[in-house]
C-alpha positions in Angstrom: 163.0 168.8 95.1 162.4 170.6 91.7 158.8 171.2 90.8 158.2 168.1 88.2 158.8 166.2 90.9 156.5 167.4 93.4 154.2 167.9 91.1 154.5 163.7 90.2 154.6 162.8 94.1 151.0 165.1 94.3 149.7 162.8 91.8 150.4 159.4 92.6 148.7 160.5 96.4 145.6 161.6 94.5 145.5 158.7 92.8 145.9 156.7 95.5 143.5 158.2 97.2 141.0 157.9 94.8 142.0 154.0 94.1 141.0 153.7 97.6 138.2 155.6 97.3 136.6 153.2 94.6 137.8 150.3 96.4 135.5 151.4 99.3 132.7 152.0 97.0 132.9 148.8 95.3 133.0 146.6 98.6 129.7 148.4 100.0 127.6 147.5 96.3 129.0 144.2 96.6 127.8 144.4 100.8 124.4 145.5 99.4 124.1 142.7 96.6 125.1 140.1 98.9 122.6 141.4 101.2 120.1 141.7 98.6 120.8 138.0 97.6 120.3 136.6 101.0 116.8 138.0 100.8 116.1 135.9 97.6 115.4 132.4 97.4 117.9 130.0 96.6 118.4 129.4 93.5 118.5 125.9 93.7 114.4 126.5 95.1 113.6 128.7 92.1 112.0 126.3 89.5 111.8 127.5 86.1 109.8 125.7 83.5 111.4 123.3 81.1 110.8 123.1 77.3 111.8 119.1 77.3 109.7 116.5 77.6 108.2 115.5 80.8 109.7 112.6 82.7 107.6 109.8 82.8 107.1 107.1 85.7 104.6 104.5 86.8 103.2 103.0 89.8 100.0 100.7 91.0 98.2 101.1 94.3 98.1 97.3 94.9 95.6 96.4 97.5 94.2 92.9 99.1 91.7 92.1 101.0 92.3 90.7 105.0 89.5 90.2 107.7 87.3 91.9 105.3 89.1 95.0 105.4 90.6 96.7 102.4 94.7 97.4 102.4 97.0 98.6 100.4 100.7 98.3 100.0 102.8 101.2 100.6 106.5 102.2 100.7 108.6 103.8 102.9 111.4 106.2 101.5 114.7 107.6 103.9 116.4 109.9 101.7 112.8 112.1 101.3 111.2 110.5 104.5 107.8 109.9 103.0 105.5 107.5 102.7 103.7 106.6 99.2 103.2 104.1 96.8 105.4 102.3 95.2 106.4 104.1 91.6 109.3 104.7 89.2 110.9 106.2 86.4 110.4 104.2 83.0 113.4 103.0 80.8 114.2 103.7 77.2 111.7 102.4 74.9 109.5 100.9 78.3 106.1 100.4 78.1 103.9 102.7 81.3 102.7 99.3 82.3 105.8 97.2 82.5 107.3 100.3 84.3 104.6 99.8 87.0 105.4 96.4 86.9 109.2 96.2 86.9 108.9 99.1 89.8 106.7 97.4 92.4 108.9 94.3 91.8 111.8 96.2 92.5 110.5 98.2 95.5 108.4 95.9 97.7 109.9 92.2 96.0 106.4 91.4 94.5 104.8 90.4 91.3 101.1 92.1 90.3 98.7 91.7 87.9 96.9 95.1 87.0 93.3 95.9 87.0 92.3 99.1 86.1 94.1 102.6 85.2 93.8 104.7 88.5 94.8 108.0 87.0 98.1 110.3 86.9 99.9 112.4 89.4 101.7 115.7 87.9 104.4 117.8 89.2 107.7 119.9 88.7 110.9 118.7 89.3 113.7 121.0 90.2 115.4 121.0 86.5 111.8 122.4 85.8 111.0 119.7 83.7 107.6 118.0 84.4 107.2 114.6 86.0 104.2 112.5 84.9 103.3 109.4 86.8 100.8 106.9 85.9 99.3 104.4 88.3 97.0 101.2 88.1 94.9 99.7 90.8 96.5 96.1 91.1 96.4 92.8 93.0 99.6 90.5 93.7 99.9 87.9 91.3 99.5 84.3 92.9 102.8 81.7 92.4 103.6 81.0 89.2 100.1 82.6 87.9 99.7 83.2 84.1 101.9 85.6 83.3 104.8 85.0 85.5 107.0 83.2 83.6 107.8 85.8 80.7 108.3 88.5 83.5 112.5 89.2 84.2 114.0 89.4 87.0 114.8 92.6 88.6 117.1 93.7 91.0 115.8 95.1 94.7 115.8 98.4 95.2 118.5 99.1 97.8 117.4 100.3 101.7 119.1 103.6 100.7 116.0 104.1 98.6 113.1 102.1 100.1 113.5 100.9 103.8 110.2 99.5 104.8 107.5 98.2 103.0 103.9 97.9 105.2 100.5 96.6 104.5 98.0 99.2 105.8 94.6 99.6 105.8 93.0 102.6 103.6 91.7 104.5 106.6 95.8 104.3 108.4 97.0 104.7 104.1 94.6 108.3 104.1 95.9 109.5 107.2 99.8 108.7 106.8 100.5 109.1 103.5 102.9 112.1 102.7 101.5 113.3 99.5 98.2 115.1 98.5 97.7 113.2 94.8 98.6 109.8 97.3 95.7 110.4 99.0 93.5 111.4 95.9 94.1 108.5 94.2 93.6 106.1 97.6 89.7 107.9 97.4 88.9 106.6 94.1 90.2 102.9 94.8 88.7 103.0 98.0 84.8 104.4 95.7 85.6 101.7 93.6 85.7 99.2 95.8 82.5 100.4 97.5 80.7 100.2 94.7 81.8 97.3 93.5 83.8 98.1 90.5 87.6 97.4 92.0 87.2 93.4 91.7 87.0 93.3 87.8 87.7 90.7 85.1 89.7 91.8 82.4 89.5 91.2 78.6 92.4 92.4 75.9 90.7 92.3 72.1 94.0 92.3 70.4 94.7 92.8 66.2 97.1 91.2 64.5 100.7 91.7 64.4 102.1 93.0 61.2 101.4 90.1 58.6 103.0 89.4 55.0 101.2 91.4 52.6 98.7 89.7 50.3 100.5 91.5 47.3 103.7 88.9 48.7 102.4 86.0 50.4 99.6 85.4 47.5 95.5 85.9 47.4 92.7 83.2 48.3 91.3 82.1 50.8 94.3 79.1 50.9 96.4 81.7 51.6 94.8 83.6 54.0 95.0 80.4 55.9 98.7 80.4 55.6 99.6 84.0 55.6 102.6 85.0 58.8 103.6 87.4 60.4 106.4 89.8 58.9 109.9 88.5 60.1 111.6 91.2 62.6 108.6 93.6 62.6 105.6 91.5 63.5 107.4 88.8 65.5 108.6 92.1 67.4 104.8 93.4 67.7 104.3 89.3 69.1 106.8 89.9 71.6 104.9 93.1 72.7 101.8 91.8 73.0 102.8 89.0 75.1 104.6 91.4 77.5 101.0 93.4 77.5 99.3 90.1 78.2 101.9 89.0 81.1 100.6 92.5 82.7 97.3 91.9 83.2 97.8 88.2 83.8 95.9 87.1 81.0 95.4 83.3 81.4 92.9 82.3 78.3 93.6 83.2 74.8 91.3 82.6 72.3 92.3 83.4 68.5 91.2 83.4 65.1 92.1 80.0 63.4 94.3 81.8 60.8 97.8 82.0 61.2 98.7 85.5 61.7 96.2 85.7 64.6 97.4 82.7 66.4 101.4 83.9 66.1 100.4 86.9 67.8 99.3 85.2 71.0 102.3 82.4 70.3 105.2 83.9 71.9 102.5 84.5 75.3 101.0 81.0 75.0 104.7 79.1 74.5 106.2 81.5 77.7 103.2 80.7 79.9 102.5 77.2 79.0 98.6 78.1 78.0 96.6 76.5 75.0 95.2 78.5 72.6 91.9 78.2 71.6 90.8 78.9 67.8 87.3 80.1 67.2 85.9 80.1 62.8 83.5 82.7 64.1 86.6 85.7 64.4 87.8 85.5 61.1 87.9 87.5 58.1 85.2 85.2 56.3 82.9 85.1 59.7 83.2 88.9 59.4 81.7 89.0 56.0 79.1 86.3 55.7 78.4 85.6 59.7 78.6 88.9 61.4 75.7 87.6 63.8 77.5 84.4 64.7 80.8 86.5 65.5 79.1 89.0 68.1 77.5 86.3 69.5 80.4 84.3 70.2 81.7 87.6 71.5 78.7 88.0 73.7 79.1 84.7 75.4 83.3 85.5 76.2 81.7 89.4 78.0 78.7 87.3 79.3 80.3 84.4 80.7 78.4 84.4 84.0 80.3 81.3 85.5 83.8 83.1 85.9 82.2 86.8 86.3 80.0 85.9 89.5 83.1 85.4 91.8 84.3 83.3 94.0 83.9 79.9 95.4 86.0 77.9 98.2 88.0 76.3 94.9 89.1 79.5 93.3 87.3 81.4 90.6 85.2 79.6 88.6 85.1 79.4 84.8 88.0 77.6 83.9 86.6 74.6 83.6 83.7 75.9 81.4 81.1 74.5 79.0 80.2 74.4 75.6 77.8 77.3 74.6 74.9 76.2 73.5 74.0 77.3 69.8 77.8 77.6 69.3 79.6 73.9 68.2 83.0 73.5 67.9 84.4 76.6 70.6 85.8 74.0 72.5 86.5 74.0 76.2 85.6 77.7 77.9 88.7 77.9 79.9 92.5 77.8 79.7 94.0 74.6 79.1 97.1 74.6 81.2 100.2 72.7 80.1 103.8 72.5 82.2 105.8 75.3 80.0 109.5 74.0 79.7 111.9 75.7 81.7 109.6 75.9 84.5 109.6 72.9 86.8 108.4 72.1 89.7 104.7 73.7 88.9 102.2 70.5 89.8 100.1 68.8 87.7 98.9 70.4 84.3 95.6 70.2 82.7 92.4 72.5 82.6 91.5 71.4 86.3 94.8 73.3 87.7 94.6 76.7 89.7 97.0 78.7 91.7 95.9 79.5 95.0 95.8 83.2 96.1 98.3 85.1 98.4 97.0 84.9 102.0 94.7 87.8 102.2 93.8 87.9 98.5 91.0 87.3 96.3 91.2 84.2 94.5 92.2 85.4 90.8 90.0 86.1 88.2 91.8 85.5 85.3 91.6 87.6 82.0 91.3 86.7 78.1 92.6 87.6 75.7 91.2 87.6 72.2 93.1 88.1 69.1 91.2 88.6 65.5 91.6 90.6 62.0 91.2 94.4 61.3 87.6 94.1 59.3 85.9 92.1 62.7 87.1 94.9 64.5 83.1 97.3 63.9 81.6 94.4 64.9 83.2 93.9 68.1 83.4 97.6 69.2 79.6 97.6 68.1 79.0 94.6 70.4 81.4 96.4 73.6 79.1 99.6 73.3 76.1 97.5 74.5 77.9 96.9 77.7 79.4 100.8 78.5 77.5 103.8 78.8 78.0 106.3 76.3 80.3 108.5 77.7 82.9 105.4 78.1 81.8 104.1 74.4 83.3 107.2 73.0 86.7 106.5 73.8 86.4 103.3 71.7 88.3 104.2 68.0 85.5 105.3 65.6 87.1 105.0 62.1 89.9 102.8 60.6 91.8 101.0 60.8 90.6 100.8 64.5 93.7 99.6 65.8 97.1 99.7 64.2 98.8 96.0 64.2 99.6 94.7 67.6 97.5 97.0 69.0 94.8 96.2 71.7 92.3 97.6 73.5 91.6 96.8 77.0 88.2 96.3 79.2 87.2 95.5 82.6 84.1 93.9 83.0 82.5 93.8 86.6 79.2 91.5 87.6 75.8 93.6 87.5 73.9 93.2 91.2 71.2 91.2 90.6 68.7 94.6 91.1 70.0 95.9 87.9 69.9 92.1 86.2 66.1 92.1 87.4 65.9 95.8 85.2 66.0 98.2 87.9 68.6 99.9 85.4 69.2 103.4 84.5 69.1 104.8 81.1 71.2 103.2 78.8 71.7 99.8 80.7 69.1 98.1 78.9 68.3 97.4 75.1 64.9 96.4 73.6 65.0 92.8 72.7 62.9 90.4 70.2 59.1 90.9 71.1 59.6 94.3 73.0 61.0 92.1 75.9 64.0 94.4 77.9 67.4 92.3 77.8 69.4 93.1 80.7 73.4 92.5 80.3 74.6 90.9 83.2 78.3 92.3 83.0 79.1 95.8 82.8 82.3 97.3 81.1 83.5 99.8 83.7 87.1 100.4 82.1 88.8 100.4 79.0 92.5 101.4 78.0 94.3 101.5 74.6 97.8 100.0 74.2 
């Protein structure tokens, strides 16, 4: 063999030698950096935050009454194996309190009627996006109640996803449930209804869907009369407000005379087969000349004593009601039931009509709802402030337009003890009257939401 050639065959052995070499050296880093990894966590565990926006979701921690015993209603899921309370994720363009709604529906089969905001829950989902879930204290709505009959229907969730659905009372819910917030927000339902505040009547002080402008539609007061709603977006802001009212299972509406105020509460009235009262002392003119007259009117709907104090063995009463004195021409105090078409089979009609409640259940306190013009607005915040104390009165809008069309505000009104009707009160409960006398309110705004 000449010497170029064993030079060449010298060469290709070092070279394979030192191919080798780096092969060997390349399979112990990649040893070491699979033994490094197994030390991490997964990545599939390592949650990094998200810039989106959070996911949003809604429950209610619907409770009852049974042997004097306070339950709630609670939901059993497989594929996490926890218990909780019933809650999902809202569709496009949902409202938080129609995804409570729909969700309780479609996890435990049954239709509510909320009562107050409970509060939220926070946390991180995998993606590292945040979830936000929003929950109201709530009651099942009686058969056929107000509200019922504008509600669609909704498909069951399937046994994959919920699997048992149990009534249990708070002291089993705060030792079973899975989930710390659970369990925080059980607490303040359960302080609620120990001090009295969880059984509340509801009213919704609604403005206006979007009307024809003046500039259009013409000025004077024959006119004003006359003026509608803006075809596509106020009939749209109508539609919204009746889904708002079918939440809280609104079943009195009381409006301004005028036109744009009583085709806001239309669509709700028409869909639940409920007459609307008009009242001259919540229009535009009543605001101007008559501010007195308005709040008072307004007083005797927050006051009404006959359907706050409870109760009885027929059902809540209230309905029925009575003219207030000093106040001609309010007409009847209650709902005025009629059969709504499409929906038969629902007894007799007429004021005298009430559902009964769900076994276990309170009988239902019904809610208003009250729909009037931006300039009454002052007035009627004005008037709501002497029933809250003044950290709740500052979450009442302060300037205008106060609320936006459509737009309502929500309180929840619960019956003073008759202690603090007597004026054992603490600061702020009372106001001075005519004469020096102290005027006690005998309902108390616990509660209010903006929609």
């Amino acid at each position: 063999m000449s010497f170029a050639a064993k030079a060449g065959a010298r060469s290709k052995q070092q070279a394979g030698r030192q191919a080798k070499k780096q092969t060997k050296q390349q399979a112990k880093k990649q040893a070491g950096r699979r033994k490094e990894r197994g030390k991490r966590p997964k990545k599939s565990l390592r949650i990094k935050a998200s810039r989106r926006p959070p996911v949003l979701a809604a429950g209610a921690l619907v409770w009852r009454l049974k042997n004097d015993k306070l339950q709630v209603l609670v939901v059993h899921r497989p594929r996490y194996d926890d218990w909780s309370f019933p809650k999902g994720k809202a569709e496009p363009g949902e409202s938080m309190v129609l995804t409570a709604i729909r969700e309780v529906a479609e996890e435990t089969g049954r239709q509510i009627v909320l009562g107050r905001y409970l509060g939220k829950a926070r946390r991180r989902l995998v993606s590292g996006r945040k979830k936000r879930t929003l929950y109201w204290a709530a009651q099942v709505l009686p058969e056929h109640g107000p509200g019922e009959g504008l509600r669609a229907a909704v498909k069951p969730a399937s046994k994959r996803e919920i699997d048992k659905v149990r009534w249990w009372k708070v002291e089993k819910a705060a030792r079973k449930l899975t989930h710390a917030d659970d369990k925080r927000l059980l607490a303040r339902l359960v302080d609620w209804y120990e001090s009295g505040q969880l059984q509340v009547r509801s009213l919704v002080l609604v403005r206006h869907a979007k009307a024809v402008s003046r500039a259009t539609w013409g000025y004077g007061i024959n006119s004003e009369l006359t003026r509608p709603l803006v075809m596509g977006r106020g009939q749209a802001q109508a539609r919204d407000v009746a889904a708002l009212l079918s939440a809280y299972g609104v079943g009195e509406l009381v409006s301004s005379p005028w036109k744009r105020c009583v085709d806001t509460l239309a669509p709700y009235a028409h869909g639940c087969g409920l007459d609307l009262r008009s009242d001259e002392a919540f229009t535009e003119v009543s605001a101007l000349t008559s501010p007195e007259v308005m709040q008072a009117s307004f007083r005797d709907l927050l006051e009404r004593g006959s359907v706050l104090e409870g109760q009885s063995e027929a059902g809540p009463a209230g309905p029925q009601g009575r003219e207030p004195a000093g106040l001609p021409g309010r007409g009847p105090a209650g709902p005025q039931r009629r059969e709504p078409a499409g929906l038969p089979g629902r007894g007799p009609a007429g004021p005298q009509r009430r559902e009964p409640a769900p076994e276990g259940q309170l009988e239902p306190i019904y809610p208003l709802a009250l729909c009037v013009h931006r300039p009454c607005l002052p007035l009627l915040f004005e008037t709501l402030r002497e029933y809250m104390g003044p950290e709740l009165a500052t979450k009442l809008p302060d300037s205008d337009p106060w609320l936006r069309p459509g737009q309502a505000v929500v309180v929840h009104l619960r019956r003073r003890p008759a202690s603090v009707q007597l004026g054992t009160t603490p600061e702020g409960d009372v106001e001075a009257g005519g004469g020096g006398d102290v005027v006690v309110k005998s309902s108390q705004i616990v509660a209010l939401e903006l929609h």
